[in-house]
N, CA, C and O atoms as a printed pandas DataFrame, in Angstrom:
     atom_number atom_name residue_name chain_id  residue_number  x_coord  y_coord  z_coord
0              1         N          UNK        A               1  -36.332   15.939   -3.519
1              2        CA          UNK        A               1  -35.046   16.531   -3.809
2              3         C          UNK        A               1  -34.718   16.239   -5.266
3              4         O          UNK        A               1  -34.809   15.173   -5.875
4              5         N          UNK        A               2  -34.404   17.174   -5.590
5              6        CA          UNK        A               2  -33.585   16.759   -7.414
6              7         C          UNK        A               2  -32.026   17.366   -7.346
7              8         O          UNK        A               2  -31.465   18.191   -6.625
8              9         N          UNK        A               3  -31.599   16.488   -8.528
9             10        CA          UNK        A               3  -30.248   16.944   -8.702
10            11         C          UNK        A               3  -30.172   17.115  -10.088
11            12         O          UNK        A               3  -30.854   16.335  -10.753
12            13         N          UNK        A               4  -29.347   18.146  -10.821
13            14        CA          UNK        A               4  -29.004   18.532  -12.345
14            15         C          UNK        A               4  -27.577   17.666  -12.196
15            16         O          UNK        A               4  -26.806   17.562  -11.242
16            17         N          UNK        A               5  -27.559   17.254  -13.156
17            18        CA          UNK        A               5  -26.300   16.565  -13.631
18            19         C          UNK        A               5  -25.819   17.371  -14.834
19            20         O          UNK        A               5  -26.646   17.984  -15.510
20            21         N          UNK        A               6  -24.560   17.398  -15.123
21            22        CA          UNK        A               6  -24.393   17.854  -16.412
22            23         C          UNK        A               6  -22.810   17.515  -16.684
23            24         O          UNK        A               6  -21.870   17.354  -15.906
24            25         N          UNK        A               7  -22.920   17.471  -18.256
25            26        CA          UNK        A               7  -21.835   16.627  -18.520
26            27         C          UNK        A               7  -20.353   17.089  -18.390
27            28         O          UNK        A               7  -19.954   18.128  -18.917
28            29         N          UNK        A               8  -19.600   16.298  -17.695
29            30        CA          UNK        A               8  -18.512   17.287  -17.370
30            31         C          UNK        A               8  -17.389   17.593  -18.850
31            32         O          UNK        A               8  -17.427   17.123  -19.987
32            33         N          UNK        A               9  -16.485   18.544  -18.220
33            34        CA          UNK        A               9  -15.551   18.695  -19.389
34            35         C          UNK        A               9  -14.860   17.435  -20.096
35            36         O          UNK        A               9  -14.818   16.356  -19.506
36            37         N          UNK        A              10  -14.321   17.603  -21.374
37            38        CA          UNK        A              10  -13.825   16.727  -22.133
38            39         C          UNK        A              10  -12.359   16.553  -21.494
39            40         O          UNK        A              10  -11.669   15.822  -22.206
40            41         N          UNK        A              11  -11.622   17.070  -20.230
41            42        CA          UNK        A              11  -10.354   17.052  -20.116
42            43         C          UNK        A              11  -10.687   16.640  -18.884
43            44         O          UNK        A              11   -9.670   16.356  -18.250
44            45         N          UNK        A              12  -11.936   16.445  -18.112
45            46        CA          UNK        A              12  -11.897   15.659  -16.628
46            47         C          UNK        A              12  -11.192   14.520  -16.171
47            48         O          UNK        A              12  -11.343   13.428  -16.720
48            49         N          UNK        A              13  -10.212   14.738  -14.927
49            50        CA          UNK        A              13   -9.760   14.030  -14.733
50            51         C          UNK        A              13  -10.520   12.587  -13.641
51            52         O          UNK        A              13  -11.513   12.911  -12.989
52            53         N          UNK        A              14  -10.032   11.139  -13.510
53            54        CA          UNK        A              14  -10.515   10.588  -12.280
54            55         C          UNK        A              14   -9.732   11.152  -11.079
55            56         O          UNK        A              14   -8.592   11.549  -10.840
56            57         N          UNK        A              15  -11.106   10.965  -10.335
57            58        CA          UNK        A              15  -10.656   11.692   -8.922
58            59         C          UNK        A              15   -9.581   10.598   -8.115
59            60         O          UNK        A              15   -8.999   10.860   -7.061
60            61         N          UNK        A              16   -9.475    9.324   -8.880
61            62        CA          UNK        A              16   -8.154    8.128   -8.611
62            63         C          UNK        A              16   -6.920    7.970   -8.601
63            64         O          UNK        A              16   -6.040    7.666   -7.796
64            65         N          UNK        A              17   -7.043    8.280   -9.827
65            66        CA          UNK        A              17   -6.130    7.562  -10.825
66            67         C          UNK        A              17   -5.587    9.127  -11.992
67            68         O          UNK        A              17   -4.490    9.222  -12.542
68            69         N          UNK        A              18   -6.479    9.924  -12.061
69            70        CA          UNK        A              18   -6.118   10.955  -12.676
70            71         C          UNK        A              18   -6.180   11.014  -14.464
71            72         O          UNK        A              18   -6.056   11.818  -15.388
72            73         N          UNK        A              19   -6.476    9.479  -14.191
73            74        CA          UNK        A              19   -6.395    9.823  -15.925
74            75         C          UNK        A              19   -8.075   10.094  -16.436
75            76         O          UNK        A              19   -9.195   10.039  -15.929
76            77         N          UNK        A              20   -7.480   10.405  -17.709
77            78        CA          UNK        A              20   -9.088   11.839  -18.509
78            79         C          UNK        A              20  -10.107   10.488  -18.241
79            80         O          UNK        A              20   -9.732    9.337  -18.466
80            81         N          UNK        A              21  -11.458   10.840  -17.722
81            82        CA          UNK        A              21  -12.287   10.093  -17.672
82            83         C          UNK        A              21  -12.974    8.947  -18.841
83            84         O          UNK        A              21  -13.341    7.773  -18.798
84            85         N          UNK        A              22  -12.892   10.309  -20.151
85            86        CA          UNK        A              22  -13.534    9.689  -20.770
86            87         C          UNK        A              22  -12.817    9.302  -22.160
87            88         O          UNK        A              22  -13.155    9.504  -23.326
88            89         N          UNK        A              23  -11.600    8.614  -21.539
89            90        CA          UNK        A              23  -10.561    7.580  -22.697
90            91         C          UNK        A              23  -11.052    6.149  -21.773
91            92         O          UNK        A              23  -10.655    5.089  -22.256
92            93         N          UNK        A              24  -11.848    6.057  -20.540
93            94        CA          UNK        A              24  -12.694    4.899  -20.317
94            95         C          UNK        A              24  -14.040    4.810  -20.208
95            96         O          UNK        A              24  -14.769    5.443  -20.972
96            97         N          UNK        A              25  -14.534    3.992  -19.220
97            98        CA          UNK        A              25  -15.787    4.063  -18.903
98            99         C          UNK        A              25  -16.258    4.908  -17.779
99           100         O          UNK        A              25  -16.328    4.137  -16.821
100          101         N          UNK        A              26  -16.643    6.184  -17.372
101          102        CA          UNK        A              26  -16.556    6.815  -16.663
102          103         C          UNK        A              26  -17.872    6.813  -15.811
103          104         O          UNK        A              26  -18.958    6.789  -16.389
104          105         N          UNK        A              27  -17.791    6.838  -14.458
105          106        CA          UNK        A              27  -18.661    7.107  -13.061
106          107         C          UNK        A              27  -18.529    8.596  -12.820
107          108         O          UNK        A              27  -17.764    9.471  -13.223
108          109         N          UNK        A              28  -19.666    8.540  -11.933
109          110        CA          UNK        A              28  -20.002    9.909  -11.498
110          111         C          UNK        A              28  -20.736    9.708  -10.105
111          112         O          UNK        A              28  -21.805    9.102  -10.037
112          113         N          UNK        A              29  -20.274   10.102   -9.300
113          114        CA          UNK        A              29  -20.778    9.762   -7.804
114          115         C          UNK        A              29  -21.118   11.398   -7.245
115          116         O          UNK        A              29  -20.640   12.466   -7.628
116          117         N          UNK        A              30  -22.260   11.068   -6.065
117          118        CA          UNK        A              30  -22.372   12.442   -5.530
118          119         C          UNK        A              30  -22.832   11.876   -3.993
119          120         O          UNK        A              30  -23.436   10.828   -3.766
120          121         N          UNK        A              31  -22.518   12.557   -3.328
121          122        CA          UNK        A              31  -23.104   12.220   -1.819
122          123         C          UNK        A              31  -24.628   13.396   -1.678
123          124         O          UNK        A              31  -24.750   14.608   -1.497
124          125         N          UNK        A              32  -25.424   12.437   -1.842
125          126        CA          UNK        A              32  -26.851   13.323   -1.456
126          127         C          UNK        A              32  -27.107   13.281    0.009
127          128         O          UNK        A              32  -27.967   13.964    0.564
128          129         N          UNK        A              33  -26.322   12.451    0.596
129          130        CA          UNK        A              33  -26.558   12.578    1.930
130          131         C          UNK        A              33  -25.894   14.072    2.715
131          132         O          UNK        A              33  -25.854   14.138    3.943
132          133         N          UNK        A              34  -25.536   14.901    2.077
133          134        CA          UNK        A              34  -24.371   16.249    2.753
134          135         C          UNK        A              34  -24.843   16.929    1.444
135          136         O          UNK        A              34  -24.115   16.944    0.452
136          137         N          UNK        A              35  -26.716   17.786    1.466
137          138        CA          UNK        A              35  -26.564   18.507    0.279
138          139         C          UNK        A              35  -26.295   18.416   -0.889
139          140         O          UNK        A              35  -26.390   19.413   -1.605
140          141         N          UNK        A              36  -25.750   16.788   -1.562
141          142        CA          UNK        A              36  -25.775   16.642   -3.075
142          143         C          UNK        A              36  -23.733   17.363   -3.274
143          144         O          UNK        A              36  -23.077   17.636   -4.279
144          145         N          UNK        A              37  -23.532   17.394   -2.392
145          146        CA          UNK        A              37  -22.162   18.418   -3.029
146          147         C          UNK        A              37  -21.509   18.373   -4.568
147          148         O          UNK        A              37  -22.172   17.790   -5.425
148          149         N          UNK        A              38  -20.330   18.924   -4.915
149          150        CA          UNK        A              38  -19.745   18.366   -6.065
150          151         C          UNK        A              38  -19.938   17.015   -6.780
151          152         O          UNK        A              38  -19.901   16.072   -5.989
152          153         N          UNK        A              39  -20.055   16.809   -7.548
153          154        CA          UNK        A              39  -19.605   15.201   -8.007
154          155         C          UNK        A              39  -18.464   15.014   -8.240
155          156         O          UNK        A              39  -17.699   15.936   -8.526
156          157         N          UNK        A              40  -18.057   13.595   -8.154
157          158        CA          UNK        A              40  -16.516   12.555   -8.095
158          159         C          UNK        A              40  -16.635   11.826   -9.460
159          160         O          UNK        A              40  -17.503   11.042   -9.846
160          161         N          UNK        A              41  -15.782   12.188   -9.940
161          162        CA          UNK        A              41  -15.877   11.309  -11.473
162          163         C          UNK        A              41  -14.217   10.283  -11.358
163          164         O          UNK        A              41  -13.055   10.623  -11.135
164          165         N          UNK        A              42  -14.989    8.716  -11.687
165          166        CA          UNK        A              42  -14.015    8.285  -11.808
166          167         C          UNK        A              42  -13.923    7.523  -13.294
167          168         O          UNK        A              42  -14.862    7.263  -14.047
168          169         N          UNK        A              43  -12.725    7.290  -13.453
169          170        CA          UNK        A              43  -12.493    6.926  -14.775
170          171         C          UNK        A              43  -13.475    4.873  -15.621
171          172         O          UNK        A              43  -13.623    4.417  -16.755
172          173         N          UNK        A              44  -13.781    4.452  -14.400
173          174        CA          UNK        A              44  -14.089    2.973  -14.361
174          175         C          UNK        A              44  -14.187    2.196  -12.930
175          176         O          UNK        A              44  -13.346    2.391  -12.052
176          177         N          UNK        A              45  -15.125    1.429  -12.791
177          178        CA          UNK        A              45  -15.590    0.947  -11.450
178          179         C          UNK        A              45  -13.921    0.396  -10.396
179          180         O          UNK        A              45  -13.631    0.448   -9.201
180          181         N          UNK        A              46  -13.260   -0.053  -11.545
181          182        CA          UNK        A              46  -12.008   -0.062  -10.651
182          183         C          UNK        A              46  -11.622    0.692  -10.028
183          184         O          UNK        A              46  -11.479    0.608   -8.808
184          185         N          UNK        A              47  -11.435    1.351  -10.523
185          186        CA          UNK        A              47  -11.066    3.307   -9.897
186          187         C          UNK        A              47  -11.629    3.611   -8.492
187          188         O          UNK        A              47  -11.108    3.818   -7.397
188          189         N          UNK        A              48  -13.206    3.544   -9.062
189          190        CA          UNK        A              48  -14.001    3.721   -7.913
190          191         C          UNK        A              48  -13.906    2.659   -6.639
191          192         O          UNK        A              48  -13.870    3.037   -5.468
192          193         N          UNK        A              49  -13.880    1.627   -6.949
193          194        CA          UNK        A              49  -13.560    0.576   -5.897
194          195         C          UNK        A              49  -12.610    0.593   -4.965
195          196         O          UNK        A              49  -12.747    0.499   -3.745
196          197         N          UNK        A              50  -11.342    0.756   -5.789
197          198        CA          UNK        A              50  -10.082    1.373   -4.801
198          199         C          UNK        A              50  -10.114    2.566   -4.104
199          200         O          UNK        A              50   -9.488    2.758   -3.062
200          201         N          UNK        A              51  -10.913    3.470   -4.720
201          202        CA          UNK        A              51  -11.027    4.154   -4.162
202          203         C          UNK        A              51  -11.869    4.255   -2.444
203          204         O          UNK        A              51  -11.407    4.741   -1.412
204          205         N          UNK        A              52  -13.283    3.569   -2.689
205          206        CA          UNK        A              52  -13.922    3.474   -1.705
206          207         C          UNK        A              52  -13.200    2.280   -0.112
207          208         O          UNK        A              52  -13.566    2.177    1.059
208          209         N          UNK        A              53  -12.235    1.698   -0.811
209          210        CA          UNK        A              53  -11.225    0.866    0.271
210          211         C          UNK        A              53  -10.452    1.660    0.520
211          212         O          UNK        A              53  -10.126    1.610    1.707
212          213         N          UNK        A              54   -9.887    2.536   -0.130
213          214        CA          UNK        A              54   -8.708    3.335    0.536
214          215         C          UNK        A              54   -8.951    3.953    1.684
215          216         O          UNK        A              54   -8.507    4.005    2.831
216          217         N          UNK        A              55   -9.964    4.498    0.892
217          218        CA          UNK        A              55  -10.414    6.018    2.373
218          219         C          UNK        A              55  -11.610    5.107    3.679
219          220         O          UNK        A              55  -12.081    5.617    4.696
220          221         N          UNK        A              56  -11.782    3.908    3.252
221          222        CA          UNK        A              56  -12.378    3.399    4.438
222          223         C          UNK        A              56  -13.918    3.779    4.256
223          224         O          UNK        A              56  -14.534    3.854    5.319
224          225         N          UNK        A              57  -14.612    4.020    3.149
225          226        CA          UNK        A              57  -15.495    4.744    3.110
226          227         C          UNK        A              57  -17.015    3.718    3.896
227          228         O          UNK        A              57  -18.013    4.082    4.519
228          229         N          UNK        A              58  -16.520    2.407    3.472
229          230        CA          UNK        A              58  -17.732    1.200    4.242
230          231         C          UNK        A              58  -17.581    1.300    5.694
231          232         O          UNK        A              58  -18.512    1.043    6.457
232          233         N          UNK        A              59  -16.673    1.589    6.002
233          234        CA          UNK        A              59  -16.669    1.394    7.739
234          235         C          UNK        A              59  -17.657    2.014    8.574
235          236         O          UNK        A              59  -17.574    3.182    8.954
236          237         N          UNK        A              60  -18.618    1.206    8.866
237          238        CA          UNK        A              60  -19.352    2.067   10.257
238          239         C          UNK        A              60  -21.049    2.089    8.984
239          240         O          UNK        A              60  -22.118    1.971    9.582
240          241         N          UNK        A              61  -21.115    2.216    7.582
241          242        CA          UNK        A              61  -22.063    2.492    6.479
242          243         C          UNK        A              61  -22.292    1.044    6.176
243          244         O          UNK        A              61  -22.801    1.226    5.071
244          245         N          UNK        A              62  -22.302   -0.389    6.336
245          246        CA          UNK        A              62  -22.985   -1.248    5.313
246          247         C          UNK        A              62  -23.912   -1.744    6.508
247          248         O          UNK        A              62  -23.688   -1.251    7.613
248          249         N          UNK        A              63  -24.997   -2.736    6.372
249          250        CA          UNK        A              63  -25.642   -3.460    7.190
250          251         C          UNK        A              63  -25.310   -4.553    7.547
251          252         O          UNK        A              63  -24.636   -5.233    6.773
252          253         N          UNK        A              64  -25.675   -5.057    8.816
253          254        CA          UNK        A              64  -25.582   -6.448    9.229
254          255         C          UNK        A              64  -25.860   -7.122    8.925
255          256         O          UNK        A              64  -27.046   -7.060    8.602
256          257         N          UNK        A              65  -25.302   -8.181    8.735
257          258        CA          UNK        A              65  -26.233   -9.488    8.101
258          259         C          UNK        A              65  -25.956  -10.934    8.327
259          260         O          UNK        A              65  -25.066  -11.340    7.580
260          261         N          UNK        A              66  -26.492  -11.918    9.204
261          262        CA          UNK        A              66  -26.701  -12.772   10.087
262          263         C          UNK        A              66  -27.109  -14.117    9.352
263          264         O          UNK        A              66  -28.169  -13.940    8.751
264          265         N          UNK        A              67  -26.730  -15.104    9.237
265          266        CA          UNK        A              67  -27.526  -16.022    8.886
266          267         C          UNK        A              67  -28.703  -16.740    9.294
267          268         O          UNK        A              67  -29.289  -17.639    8.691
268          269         N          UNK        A              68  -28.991  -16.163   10.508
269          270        CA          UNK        A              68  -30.295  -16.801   11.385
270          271         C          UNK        A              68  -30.800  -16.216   11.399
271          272         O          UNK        A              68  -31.882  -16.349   11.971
């Protein structure tokens, strides 16, 4: 599978927080698991972080892990 990336507009907003991506450090996420869809641009890993707690996105997605 491949994916084209390409650089988004100079007025993109975070999909967070809303502010222009790239007055920070900006992410770019895509779910390849559902076809690659759109990409999610967020402005800085903070962004993204809150983001992925808000919507619950780990629930039911990380692995187990046991000390024995």
């Amino acid at each position: 599978m491949s994916t084209t990336i390409e650089t988004p507009d100079a007025g993109e907003v975070c999909t967070y927080c809303e502010s222009r991506i790239f007055d920070h450090d900006p992410i770019c996420v895509r779910d390849c698991t559902d076809d690659c869809g759109s990409p999610a641009y967020f402005c800085n890993y903070a962004c993204l972080s809150s983001y992925i707690d808000e919507e619950d996105l780990t629930v039911g997605e990380s692995c187990e892990w046991s000390p024995e």
